[in-house]
N, CA, C and O of each residue as an XYZ file, in Angstrom:
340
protein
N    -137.827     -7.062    -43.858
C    -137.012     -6.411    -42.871
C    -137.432     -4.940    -42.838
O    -137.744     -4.274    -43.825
N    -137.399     -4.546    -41.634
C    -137.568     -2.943    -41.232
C    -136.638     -2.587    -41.140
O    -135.746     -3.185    -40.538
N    -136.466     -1.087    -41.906
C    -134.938     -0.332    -42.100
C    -135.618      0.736    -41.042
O    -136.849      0.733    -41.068
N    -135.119      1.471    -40.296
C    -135.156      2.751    -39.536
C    -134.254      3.251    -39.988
O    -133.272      2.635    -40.401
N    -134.410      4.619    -40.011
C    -132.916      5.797    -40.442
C    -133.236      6.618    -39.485
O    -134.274      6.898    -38.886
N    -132.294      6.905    -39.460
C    -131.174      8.157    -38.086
C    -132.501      9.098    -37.664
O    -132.862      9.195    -36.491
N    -133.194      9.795    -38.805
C    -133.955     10.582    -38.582
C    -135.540     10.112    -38.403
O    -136.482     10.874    -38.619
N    -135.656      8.946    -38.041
C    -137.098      8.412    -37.642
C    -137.830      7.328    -39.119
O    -138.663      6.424    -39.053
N    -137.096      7.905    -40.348
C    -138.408      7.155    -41.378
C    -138.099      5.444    -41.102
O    -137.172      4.733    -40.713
N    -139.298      5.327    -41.503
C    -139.080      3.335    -41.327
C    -139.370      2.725    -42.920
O    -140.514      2.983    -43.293
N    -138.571      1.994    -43.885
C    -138.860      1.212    -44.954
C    -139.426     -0.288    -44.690
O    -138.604     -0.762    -43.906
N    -140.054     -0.914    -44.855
C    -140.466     -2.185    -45.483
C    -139.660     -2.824    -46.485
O    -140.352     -2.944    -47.496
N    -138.764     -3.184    -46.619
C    -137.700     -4.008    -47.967
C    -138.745     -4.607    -48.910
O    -138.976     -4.310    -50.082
N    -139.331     -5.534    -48.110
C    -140.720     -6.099    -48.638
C    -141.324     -5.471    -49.566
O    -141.348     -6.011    -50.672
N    -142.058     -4.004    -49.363
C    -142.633     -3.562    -49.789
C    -142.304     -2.447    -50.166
O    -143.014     -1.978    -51.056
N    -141.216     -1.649    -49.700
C    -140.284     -0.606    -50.333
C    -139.684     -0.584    -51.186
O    -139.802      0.307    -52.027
N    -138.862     -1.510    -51.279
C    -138.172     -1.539    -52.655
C    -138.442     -3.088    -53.276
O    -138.871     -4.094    -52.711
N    -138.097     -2.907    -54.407
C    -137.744     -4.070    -55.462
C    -136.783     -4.696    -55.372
O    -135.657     -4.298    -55.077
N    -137.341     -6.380    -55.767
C    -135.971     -7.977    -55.737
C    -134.771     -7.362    -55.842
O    -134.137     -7.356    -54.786
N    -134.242     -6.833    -56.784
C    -133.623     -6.437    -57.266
C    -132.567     -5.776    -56.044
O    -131.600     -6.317    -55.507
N    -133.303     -4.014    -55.769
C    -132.913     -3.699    -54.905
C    -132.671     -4.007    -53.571
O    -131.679     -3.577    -52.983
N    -133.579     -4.783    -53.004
C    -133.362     -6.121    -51.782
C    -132.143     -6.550    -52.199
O    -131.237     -5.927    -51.645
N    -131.741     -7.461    -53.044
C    -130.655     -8.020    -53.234
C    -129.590     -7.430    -53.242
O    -128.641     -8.011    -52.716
N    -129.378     -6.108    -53.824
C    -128.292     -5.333    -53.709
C    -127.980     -4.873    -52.494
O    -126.803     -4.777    -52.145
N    -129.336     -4.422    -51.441
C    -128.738     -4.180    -50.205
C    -128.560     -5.119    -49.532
O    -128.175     -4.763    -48.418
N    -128.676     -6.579    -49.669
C    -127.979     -7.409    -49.018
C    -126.790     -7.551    -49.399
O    -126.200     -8.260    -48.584
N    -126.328     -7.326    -49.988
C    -124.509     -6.963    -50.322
C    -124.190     -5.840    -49.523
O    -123.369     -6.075    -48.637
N    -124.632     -4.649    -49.599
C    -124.402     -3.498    -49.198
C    -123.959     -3.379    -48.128
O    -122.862     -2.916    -47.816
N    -125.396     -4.100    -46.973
C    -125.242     -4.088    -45.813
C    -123.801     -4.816    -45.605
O    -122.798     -4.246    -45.175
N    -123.853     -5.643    -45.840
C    -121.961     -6.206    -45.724
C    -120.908     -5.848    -45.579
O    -120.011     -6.021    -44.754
N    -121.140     -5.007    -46.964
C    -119.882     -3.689    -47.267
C    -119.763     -2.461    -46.176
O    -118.749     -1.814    -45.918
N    -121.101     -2.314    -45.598
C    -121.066     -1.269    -44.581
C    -119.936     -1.344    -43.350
O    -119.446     -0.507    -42.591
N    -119.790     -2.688    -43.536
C    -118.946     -3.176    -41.986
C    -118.087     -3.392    -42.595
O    -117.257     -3.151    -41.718
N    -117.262     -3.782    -43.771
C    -116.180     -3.952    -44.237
C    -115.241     -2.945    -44.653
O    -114.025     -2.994    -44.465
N    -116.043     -1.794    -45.376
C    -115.667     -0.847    -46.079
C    -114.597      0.108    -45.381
O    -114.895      0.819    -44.421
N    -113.247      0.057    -45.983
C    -112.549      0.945    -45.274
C    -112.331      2.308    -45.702
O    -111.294      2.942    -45.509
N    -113.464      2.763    -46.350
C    -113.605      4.077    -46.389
C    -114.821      4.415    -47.017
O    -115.358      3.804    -47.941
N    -115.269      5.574    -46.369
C    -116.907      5.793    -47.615
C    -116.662      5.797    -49.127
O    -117.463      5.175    -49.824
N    -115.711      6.389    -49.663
C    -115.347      6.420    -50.504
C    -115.374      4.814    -51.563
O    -115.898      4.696    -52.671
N    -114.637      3.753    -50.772
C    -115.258      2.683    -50.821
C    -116.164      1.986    -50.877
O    -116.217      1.057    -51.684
N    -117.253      2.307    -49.896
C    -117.911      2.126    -49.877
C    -119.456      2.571    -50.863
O    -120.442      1.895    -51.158
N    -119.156      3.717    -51.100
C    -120.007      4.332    -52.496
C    -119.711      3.998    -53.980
O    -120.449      4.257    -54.930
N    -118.087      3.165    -54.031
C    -118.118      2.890    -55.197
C    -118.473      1.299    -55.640
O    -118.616      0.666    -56.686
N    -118.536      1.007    -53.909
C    -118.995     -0.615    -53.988
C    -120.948     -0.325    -54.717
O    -121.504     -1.012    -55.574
N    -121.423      0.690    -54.096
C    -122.810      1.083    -54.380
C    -122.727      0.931    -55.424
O    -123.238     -0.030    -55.997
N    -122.059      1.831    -55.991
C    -122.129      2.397    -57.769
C    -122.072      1.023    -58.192
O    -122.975      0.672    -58.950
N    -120.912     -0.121    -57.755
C    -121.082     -1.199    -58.619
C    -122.211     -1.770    -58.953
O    -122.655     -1.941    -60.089
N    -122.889     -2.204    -57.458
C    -123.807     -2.522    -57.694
C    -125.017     -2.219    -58.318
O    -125.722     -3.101    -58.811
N    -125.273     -1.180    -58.331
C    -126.364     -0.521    -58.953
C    -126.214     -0.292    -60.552
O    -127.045      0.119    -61.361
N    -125.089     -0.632    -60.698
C    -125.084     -0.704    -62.209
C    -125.144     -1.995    -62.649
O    -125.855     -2.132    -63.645
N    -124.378     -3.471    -62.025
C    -124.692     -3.979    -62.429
C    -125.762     -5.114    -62.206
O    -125.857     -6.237    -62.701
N    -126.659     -4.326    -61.142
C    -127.845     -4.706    -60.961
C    -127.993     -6.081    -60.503
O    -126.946     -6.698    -60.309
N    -129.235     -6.747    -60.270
C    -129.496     -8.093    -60.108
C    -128.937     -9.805    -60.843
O    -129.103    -10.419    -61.897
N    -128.496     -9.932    -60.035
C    -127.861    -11.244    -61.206
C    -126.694    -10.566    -62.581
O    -126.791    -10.974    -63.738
N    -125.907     -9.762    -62.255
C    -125.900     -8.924    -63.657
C    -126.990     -8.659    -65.011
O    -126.626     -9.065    -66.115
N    -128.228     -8.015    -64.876
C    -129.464     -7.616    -65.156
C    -128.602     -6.442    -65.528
O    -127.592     -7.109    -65.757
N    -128.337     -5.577    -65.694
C    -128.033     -4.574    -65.695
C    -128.436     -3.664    -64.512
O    -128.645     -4.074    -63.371
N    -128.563     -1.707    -65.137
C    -128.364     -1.200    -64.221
C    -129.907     -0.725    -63.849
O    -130.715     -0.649    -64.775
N    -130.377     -0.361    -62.302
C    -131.416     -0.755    -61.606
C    -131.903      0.892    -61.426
O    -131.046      1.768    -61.313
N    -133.083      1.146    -61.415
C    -133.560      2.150    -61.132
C    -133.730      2.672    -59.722
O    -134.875      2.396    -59.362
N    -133.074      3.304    -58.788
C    -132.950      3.425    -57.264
C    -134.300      4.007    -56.973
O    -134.745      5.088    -57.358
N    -134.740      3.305    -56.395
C    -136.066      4.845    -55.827
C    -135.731      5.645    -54.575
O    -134.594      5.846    -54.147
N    -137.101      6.158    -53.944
C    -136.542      7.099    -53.071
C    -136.256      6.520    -51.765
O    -135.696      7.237    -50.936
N    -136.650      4.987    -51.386
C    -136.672      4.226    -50.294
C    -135.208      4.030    -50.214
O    -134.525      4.464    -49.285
N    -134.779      3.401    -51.161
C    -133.286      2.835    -51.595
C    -132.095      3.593    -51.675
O    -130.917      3.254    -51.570
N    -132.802      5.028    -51.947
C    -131.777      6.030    -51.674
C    -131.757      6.175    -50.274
O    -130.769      5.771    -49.661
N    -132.564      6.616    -49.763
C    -132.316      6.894    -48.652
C    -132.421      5.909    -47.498
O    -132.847      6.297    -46.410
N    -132.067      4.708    -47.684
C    -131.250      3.776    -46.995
C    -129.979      3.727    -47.186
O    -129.148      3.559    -46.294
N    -129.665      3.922    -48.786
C    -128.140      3.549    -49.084
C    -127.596      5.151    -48.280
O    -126.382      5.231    -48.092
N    -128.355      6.208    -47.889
C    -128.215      7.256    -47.492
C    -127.540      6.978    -45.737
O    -126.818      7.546    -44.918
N    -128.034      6.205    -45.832
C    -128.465      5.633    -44.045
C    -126.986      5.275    -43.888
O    -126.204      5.948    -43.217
N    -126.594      3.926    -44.702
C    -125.814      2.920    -44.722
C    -124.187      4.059    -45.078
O    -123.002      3.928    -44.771
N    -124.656      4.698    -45.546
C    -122.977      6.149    -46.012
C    -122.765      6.245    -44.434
O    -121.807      5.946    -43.720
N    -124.299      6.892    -44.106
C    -123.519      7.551    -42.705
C    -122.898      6.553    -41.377
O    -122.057      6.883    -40.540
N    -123.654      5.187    -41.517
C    -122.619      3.994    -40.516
C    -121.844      3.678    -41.056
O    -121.269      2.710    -40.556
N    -121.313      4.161    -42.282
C    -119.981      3.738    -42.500
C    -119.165      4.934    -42.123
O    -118.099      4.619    -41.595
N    -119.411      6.481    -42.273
C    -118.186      7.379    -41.674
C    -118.671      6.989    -39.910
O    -117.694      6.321    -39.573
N    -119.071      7.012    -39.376
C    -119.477      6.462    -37.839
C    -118.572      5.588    -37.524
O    -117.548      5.748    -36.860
N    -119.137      4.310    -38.210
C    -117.702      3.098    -37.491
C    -116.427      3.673    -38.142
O    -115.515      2.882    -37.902
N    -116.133      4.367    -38.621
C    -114.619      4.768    -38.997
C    -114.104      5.830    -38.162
O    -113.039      5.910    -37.550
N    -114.965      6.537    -38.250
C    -115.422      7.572    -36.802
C    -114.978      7.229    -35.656
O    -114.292      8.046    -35.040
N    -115.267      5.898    -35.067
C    -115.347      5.383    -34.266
C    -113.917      4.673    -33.976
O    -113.246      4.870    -32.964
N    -113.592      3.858    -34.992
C    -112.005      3.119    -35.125
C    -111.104      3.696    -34.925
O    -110.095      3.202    -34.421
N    -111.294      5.646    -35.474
C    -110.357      6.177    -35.230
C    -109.716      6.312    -33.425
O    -108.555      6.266    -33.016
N    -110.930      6.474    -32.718
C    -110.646      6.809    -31.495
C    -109.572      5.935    -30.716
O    -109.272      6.216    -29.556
């Protein structure tokens, strides 16, 4: 899958990040639309990232993964953003 962010960069999941991290942002992405608050939503992150793949423990983020999970913060104040109206 191709990630685009707000400001133009494009990731490869494939090839950007690690199983691991793939897997976690397939949770993530989930939480993005669920999450009723960023706040929420960053501590759903934190879970995950600590307890990593399969419970593996906790996962080393790189800079792809950050700055998707970077991506994924800001559509979550947006659609809330948005709900409010």
């Amino acid at each position: 899958m191709i990630i685009t962010t707000r400001d133009g960069k494009s990731f490869d999941t494939d090839t950007d990040l690690t199983a691991p991290e793939r897997h976690i942002l397939q949770k993530l992405i989930i939480w993005q639309l669920f999450a009723s608050s960023v706040d929420q939503f960053r501590e759903k992150e934190k879970e995950a990232m600590f307890r990593g793949w399969n419970n593996s423990g906790p996962i080393k983020t790189s800079e792809a993964m950050r700055a998707i999970l970077a991506e994924l913060e800001d559509k979550v104040a947006l659609r809330l953003n948005d709900d409010m109206k």
